[in-house]
C-alpha positions as CSV (number, residue, x, y, z in Angstrom):
1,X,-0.8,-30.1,-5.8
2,X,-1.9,-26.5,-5.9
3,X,-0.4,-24.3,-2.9
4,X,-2.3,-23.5,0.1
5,X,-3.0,-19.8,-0.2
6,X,-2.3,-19.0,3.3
7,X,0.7,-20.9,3.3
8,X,1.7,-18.4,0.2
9,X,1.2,-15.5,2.2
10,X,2.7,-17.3,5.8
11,X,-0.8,-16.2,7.5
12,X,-2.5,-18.8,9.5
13,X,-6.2,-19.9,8.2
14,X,-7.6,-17.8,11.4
15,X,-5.4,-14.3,10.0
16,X,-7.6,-10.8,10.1
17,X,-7.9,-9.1,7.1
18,X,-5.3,-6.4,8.6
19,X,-3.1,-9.2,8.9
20,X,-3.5,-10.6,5.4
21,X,-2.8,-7.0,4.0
22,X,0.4,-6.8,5.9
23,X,1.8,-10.2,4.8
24,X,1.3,-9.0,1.5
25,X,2.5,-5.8,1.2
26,X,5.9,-7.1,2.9
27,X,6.1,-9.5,0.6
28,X,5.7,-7.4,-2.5
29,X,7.7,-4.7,-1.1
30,X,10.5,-8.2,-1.2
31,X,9.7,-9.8,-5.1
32,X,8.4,-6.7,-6.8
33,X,9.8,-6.9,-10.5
34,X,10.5,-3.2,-9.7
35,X,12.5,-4.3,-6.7
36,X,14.1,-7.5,-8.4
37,X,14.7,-6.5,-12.0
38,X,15.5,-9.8,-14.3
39,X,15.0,-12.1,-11.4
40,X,12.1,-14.6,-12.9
41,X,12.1,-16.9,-9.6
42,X,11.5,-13.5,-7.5
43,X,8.7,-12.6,-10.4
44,X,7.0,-16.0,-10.8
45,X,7.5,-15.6,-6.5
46,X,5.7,-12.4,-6.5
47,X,2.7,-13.3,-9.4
48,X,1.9,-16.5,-6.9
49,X,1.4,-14.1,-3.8
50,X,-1.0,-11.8,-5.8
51,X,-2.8,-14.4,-6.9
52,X,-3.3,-15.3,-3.2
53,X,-3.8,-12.0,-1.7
54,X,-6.5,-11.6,-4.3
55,X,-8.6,-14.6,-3.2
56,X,-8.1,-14.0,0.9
57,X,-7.9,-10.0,0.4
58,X,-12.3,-10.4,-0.6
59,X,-14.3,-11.8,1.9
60,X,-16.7,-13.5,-0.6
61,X,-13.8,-15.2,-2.5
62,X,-12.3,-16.3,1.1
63,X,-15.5,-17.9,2.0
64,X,-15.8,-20.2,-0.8
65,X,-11.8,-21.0,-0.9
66,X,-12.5,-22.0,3.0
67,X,-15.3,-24.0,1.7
68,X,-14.0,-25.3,-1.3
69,X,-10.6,-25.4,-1.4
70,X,-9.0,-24.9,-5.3
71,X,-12.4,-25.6,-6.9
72,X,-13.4,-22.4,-4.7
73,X,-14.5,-20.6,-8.3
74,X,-17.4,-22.9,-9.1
75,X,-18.6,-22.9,-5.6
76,X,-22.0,-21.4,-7.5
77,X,-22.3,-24.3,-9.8
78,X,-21.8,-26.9,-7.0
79,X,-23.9,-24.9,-4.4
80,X,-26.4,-25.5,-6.9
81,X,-26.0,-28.9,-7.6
82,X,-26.8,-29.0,-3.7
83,X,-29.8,-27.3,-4.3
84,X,-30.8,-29.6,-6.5
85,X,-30.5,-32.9,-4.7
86,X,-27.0,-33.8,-4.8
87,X,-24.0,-34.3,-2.0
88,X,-20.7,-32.8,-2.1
89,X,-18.4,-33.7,0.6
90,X,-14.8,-33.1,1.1
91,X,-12.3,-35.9,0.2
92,X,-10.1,-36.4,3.7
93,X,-7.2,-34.6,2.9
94,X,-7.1,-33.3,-0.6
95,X,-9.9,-32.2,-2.5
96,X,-13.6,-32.9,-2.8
97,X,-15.9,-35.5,-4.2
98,X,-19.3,-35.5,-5.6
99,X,-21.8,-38.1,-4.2
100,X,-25.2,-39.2,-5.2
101,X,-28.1,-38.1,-3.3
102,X,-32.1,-38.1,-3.8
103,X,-33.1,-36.2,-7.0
104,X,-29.3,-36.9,-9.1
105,X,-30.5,-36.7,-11.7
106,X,-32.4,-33.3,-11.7
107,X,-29.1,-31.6,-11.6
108,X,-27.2,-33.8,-14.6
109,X,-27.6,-30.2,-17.2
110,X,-25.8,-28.2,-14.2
111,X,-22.8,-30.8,-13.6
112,X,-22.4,-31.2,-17.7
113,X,-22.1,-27.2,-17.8
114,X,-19.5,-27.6,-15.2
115,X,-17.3,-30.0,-16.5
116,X,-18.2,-29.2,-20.4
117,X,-15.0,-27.3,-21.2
118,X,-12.9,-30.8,-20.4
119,X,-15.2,-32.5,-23.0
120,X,-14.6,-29.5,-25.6
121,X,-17.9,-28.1,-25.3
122,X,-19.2,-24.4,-25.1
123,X,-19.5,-23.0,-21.4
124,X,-22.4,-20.7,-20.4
125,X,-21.7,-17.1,-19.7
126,X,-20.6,-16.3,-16.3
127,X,-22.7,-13.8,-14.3
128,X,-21.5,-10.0,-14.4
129,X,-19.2,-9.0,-11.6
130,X,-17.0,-6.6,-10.9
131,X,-13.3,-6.8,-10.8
132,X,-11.1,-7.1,-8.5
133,X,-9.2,-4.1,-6.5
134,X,-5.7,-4.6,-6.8
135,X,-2.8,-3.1,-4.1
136,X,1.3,-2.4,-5.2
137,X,3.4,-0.2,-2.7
138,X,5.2,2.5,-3.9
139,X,8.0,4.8,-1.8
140,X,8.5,8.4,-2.6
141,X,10.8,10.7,-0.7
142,X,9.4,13.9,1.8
143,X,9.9,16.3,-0.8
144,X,8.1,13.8,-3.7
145,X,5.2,13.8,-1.0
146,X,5.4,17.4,-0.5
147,X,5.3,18.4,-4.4
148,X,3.5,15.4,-6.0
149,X,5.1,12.8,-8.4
150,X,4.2,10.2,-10.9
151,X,5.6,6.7,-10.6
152,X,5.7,3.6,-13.1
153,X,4.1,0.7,-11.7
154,X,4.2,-3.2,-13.4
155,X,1.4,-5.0,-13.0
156,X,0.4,-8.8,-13.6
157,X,-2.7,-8.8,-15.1
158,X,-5.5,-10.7,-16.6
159,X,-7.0,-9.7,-19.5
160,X,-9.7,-10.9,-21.6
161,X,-8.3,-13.4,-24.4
162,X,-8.3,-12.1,-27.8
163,X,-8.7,-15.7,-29.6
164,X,-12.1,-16.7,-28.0
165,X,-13.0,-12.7,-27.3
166,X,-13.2,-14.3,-23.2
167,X,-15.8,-17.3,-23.7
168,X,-13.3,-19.6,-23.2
169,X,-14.2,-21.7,-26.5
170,X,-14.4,-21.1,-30.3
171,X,-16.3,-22.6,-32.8
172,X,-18.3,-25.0,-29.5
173,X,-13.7,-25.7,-28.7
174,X,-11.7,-24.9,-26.1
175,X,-9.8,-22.3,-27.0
176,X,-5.9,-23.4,-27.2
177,X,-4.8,-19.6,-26.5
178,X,-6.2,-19.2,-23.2
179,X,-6.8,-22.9,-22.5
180,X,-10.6,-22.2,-22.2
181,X,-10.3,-19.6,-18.7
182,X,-11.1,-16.8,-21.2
183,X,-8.5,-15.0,-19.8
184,X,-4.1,-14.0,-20.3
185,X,-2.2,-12.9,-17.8
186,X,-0.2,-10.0,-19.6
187,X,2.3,-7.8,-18.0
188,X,2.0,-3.8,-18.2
189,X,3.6,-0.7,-17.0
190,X,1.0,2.1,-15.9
191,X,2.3,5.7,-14.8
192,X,0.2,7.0,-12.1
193,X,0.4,10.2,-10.2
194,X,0.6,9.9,-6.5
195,X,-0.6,13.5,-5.3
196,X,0.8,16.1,-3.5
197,X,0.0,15.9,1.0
198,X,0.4,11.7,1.1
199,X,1.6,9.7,4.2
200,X,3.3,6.5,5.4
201,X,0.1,4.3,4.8
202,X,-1.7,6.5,2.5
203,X,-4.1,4.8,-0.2
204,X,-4.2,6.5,-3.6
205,X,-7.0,4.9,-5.7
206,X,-6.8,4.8,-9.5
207,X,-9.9,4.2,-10.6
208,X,-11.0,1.2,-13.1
209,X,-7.2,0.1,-13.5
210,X,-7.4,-3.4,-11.2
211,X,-8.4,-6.9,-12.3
212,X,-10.8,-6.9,-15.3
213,X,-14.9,-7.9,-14.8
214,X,-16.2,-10.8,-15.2
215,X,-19.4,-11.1,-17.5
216,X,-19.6,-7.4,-18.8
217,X,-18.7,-6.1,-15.3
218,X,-16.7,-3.1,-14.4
219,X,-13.2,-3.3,-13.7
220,X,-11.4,-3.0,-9.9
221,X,-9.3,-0.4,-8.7
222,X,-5.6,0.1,-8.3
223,X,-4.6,1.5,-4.6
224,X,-1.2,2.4,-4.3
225,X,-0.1,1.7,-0.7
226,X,2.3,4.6,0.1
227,X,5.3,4.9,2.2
228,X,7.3,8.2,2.5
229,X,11.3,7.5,3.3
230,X,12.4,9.1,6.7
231,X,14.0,12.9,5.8
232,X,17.3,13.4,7.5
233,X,16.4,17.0,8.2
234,X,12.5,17.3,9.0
235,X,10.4,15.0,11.3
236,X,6.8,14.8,10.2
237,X,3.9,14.3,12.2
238,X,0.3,14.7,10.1
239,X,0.9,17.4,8.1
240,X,2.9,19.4,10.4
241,X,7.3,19.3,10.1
242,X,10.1,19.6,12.8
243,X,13.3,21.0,12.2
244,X,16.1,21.5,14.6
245,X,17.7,24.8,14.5
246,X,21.1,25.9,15.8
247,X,21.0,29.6,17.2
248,X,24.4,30.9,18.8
249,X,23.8,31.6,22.4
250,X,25.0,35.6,22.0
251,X,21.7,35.5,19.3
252,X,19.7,33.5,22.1
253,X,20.4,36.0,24.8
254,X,20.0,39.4,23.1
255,X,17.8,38.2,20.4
256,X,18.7,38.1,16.3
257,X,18.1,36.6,13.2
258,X,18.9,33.2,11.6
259,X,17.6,30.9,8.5
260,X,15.3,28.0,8.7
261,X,15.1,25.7,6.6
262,X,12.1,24.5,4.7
263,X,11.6,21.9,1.8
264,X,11.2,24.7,-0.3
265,X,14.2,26.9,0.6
266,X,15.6,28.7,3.7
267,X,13.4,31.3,5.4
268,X,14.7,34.2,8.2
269,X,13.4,33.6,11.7
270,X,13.7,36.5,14.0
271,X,14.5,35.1,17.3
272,X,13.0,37.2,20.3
273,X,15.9,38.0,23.0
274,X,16.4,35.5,26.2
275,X,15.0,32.6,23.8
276,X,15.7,29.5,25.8
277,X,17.1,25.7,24.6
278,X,14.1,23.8,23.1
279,X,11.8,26.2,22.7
280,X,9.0,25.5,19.5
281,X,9.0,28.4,16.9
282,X,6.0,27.9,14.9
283,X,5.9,29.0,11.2
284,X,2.6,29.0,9.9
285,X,1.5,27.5,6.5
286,X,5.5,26.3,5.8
287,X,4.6,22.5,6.6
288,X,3.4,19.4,4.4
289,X,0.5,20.3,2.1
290,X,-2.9,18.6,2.9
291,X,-4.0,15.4,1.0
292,X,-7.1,16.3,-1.4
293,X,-7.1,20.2,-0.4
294,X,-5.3,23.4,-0.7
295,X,-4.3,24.0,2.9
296,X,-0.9,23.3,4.3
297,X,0.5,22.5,7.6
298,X,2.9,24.4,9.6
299,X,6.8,24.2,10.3
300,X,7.9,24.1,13.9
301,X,11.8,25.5,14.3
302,X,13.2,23.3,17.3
303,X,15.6,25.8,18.9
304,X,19.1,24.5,19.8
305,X,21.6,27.5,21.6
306,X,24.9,26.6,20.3
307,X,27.5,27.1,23.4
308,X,31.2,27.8,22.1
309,X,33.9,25.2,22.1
310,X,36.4,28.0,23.7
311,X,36.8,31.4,24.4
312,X,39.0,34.1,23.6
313,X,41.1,35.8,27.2
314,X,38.7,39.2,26.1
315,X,35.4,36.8,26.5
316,X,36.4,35.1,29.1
317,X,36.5,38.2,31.3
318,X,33.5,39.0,30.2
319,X,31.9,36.3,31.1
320,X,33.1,36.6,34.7
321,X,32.1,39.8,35.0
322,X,28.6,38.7,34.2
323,X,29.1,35.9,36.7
324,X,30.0,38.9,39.4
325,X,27.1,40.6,38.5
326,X,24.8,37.9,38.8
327,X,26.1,37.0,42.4
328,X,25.0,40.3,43.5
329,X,22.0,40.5,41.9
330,X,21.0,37.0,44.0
331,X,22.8,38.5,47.0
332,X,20.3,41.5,46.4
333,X,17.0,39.8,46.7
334,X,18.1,37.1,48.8
C-alpha cells in the first residue's frame, strides 16, 4: 500500500502549512544526495519526501489528497462522474469505490476515459496548469552571503517522456517508457547563484526551474531556502555586524588607535580618550550588504579594555600614585 503522505513527512493530518515546510526542510537538510553522496536508501528516502511535500506544500493538491486519498490526481474526473449522476464513497479503511446512482449511465464516456490507459487506449489531454514550485536548502558561510556565490543543486525531476512526447500512449498504446504517466523522473545538477545580502531563512527564487506544466503550462519555480553558518568572529543581526574588540586599558584611558576587523579586511578605529568597557563604536556602511539593493549595513566595534595580567615594580607605583591622587580628589569635593 502506498504511504500516507503525512506519515512521510511525520506531520499530523491537522499540520499548518508552516509546519509542513519545516518537516521538510529538516528532512532534506538529513537525505539530501548532496548531504548523503552514494547512499541510494538516503536518496530513494529523500525522492519519497519530495514527492510528499509537493502534494501537502499546495493547498489545491492537499484538498483533493484529503478527499481522495492516492487517487487524489483524478479527483476532476471523479468529481465529475458525480456531477453526472454517479456515487463515490470511500471504502472503510483503504481506498475508494464507485457506486451506481440515478443517471450511470450518462457518465460511462467519462469513467472509460479514466480507466482507458489500463485497457491500452489513448487518454484525453490533461488541462494546462502550471508547475509546481519546488524548495532545496542550501548553507553558505557569512562571507559567501556577504560577496554572493553560486552553488550546485541536484534535483529529482519529472520531465516530459521522450517516447510518447508526454501523452502517455503511442500509436492509441501505453507507452512502455513512461508506463503511460507521460512523464520520467530524471536527475540533474543546476548551478544557481544565491546573491550577495541573504539571511538565515532567505528565499531565492529561480524562475521557471521547478516541476514541469502540465498541458502546455508554464513551469514552477525553484526557491532555495537559505541558511548562513554562525561566524566565529561577527554576530549578525539584519544587515548590521558585531564584533568584539580588545582595546588596552592605557589606549582606553588616554585615547589611541587600534584595527577592527571587517569581512573585508582590518580597518583603524581611533578610540576617543576615557572610552569605557562595552561601549558600541559604530562604523558606517562596513556591515552586510542589502538583499536586492546597493546599500550596506553598518559594523558595530564592541569595545573590550584589556586589564594586564601583572605589572612591572615602575607601574605598580604608578598606579598607587593615581590611587593617592584620586583619594584626594574625593576628599576634595566630599
Amino acid at each position: 500500500m502506498p504511504k500516507n503522505l503525512y506519515d512521510v513527512l511525520g506531520v499530523p493530518r491537522t499540520a499548518a502549512d508552516k509546519e509542513i515546510r519545516s518537516a521538510y526542510r529538516k528532512l532534506a537538510r538529513k537525505y539530501h544526495p548532496d548531504v548523503t553522496p552514494n547512499d541510494r536508501a538516503a536518496e530513494a528516502r529523500f525522492k519519497e519526501i519530495t514527492a510528499a511535500f509537493e502534494v501537502l506544500s499546495d493547498d489545491d493538491k492537499r484538498k483533493k489528497y484529503d478527499k481522495y486519498g492516492d487517487r487524489w490526481e483524478q479527483a476532476d474526473q471523479i468529481e465529475e462522474m458525480q456531477r453526472r449522476g454517479g456515487g463515490f464513497g470511500r471504502a472503510p479503511g483503504n481506498g475508494y469505490t464507485f457506486e451506481q446512482g440515478a443517471g450511470f449511465g450518462d457518465f460511462g464516456s467519462i469513467f472509460d476515459n479514466l480507466f482507458r490507459r489500463e485497457r491500452g487506449g489513448p487518454r484525453s489531454q490533461p488541462a494546462s496548469r502550471r508547475g509546481q514550485d519546488v524548495e532545496t536548502p542550501v548553507e553558505v558561510s557569512l562571507e559567501e552571503a556577504f560577496r554572493g556565490t553560486t552553488r550546485v543543486v541536484r534535483l529529482q525531476s519529472p520531465e516530459p517522456c521522450g517516447t510518447c512526447g508526454g501523452s502517455g500512449d503511442v500509436a492509441g498504446a501505453t507507452c512502455h517508457a513512461c508506463g503511460g504517466i507521460g512523464q520520467l523522473t530524471k536527475d540533474r545538477r543546476l548551478e544557481v547563484k544565491v546573491p550577495a545580502g541573504v539571511k538565515t531563512g532567505s528565499r531565492v527564487r529561480i524562475a521557471n526551474e521547478g516541476r514541469p506544466g502540465v498541458g502546455g503550462g508554464s513551469s514552477g519555480d525553484l526557491y532555495l531556502v537559505v541558511t548562513v553558518q554562525a561566524h566565529p568572529r561577527f554576530e549578525r543581526k539584519g544587515d548590521d555586524l558585531y564584533a568584539d574588540v580588545t582595546v588596552p586599558y592605557v589606549d582606553a584611558v588616554l585615547g589611541g588607535e587600534v584595527e577592527v576587523p571587517t569581512v573585508e579586511g582590518r580597518v583603524a578605529l581611533r578610540v576617543p580618550e576615557l572610552t569605557q568597557n562595552g561601549r558600541q563604536v559604530r562604523l558606517a556602511g562596513k556591515g552586510m550588504p542589502v538583499l536586492g539593493g546597493s546599500a550596506r549595513g553598518d559594523l558595530y566595534a564592541r569595545i573590550r579594555v584589556q586589564l594586564p595580567e601583572r605589572l612591572t615594580d615602575e607601574e605598580r607605583k604608578h598606579f598607587e600614585a593615581l590611587r593617592d591622587l584620586a583619594r584626594v580628589k574625593t576628599a576634595q569635593t566630599s
